[in-house]
N, C-alpha and C positions, 0 to 999 in steps of 0.2 A: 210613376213607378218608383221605390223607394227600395234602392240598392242595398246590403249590409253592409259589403263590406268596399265590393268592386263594380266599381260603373260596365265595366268589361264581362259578361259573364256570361256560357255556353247556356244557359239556363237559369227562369225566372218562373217561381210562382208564388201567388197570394192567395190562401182560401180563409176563408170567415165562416163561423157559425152564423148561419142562416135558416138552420131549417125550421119550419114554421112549428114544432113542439116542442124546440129548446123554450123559443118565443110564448108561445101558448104556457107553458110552464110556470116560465117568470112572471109574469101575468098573472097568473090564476095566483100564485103564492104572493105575490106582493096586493094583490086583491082583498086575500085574505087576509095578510095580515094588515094592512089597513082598517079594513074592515071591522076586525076584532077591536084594536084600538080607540078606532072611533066609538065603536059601542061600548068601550068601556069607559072615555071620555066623556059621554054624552051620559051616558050612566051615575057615574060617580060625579062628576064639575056641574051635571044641569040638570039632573034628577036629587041629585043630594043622597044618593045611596048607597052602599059599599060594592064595590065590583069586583067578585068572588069571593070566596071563604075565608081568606086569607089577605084583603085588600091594603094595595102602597099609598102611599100619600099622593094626596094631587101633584104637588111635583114631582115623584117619582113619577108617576104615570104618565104625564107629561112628556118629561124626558125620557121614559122609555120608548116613548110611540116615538119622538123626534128621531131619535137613536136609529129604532127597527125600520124606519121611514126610509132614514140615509144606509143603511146596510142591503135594503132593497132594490134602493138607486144606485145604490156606487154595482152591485150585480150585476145589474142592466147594463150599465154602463162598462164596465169590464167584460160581458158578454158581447156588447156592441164591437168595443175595441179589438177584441183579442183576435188575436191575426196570424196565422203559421204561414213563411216566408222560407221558402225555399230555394236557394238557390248553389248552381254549381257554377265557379269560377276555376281557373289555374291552377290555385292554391288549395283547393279540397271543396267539401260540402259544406254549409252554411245554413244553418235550422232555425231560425228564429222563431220564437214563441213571444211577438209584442203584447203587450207591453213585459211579460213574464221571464223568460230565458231566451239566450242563446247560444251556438254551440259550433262548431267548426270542430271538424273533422277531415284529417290529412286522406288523402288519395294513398299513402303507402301502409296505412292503420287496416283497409279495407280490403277481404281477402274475397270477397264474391258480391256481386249484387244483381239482383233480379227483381222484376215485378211481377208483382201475385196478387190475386185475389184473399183476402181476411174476413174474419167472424171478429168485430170489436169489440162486442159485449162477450163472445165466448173466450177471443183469445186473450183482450186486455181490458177487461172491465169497461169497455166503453170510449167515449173520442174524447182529445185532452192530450197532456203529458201521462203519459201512464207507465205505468212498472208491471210487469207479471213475471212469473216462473219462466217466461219465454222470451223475455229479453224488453226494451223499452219501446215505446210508439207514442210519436208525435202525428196526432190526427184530427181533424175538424169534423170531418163529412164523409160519406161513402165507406167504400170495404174494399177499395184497389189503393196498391202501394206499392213501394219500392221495400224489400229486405237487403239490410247491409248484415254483412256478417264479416267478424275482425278476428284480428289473428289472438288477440286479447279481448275478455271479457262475452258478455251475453249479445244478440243481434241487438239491431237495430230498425224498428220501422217507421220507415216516413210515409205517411198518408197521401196520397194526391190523385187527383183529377187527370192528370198526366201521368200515367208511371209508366207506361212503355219509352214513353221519349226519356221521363228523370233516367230511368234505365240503361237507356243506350248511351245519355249524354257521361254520364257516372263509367260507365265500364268503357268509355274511351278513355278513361284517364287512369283506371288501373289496369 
């Protein structure tokens, strides 16, 4: 279990993109664009012939494919990675976005908080760090979560697997 900030904490969770069409996705796109790559490798270095209308040098092309190769993996690998960590301690709420942000928010900043059911893609274009007209959400998976709302600024939603408990645990401390 991998704390933020405090070993001590009323509340703990981890959720990962897992679902098997983020997965399917990455897959199918880094497929492709291997894919293409190699056929344009195989084309142009071992066929001897220009590879489209407009064709790069063998070492551009080379090192493009190297390049597009690592842009697909390091994807994957920041997909694998990417982890929203939630946690409530003493000291406020605690939102990490690993490897990407993280964020703490005081207990006296928070003027309500409940859990609700969301529309991701209607309300905030989708799961991630996200920004809308309706205030920000940190989400991985599903459409249950906790709304904060502050006595300053636009809500706040945290995504989770648990939001009745983040819920209860959160409005014991404001």
């Amino acid at each position: 279990m991998q704390h933020i900030n405090n070993p001590v904490t009323d509340f703990h969770e981890e959720q990962q993109f897992r679902q098997s069409w983020v997965w399917l996705l990455l897959l199918v796109t880094t497929v492709c664009v291997i894919g293409m790559f190699a056929h344009g490798i195989y084309t142009q270095l071992y066929l001897g012939q220009a590879w489209g209308d407009r064709p790069m040098s063998n070492t551009a092309l080379v090192i493009s494919a190297a390049f597009s190769f690592l842009i697909c993996a390091g994807l994957t690998l920041l997909f694998y990675k990417l982890k929203l960590i939630t946690e409530v301690g003493p000291d406020g709420v605690h939102i990490r976005f690993f490897p990407l942000t993280r964020r703490k928010i005081a207990f006296h900043s928070i003027t309500s908080c409940k859990a609700r059911t969301y529309r991701p893609i209607r309300e905030y274009g989708g799961w991630g760090i996200r920004f809308s007209r309706k205030g920000r959400a940190y989400n991985v998976s599903g459409n249950k979560g906790v709304q904060l709302e502050f006595r300053q600024g636009k809500p706040l939603l945290i995504g989770s697997q648990r939001a009745e408990e983040l819920a209860e645990t959160i409005n014991k401390h404001i």
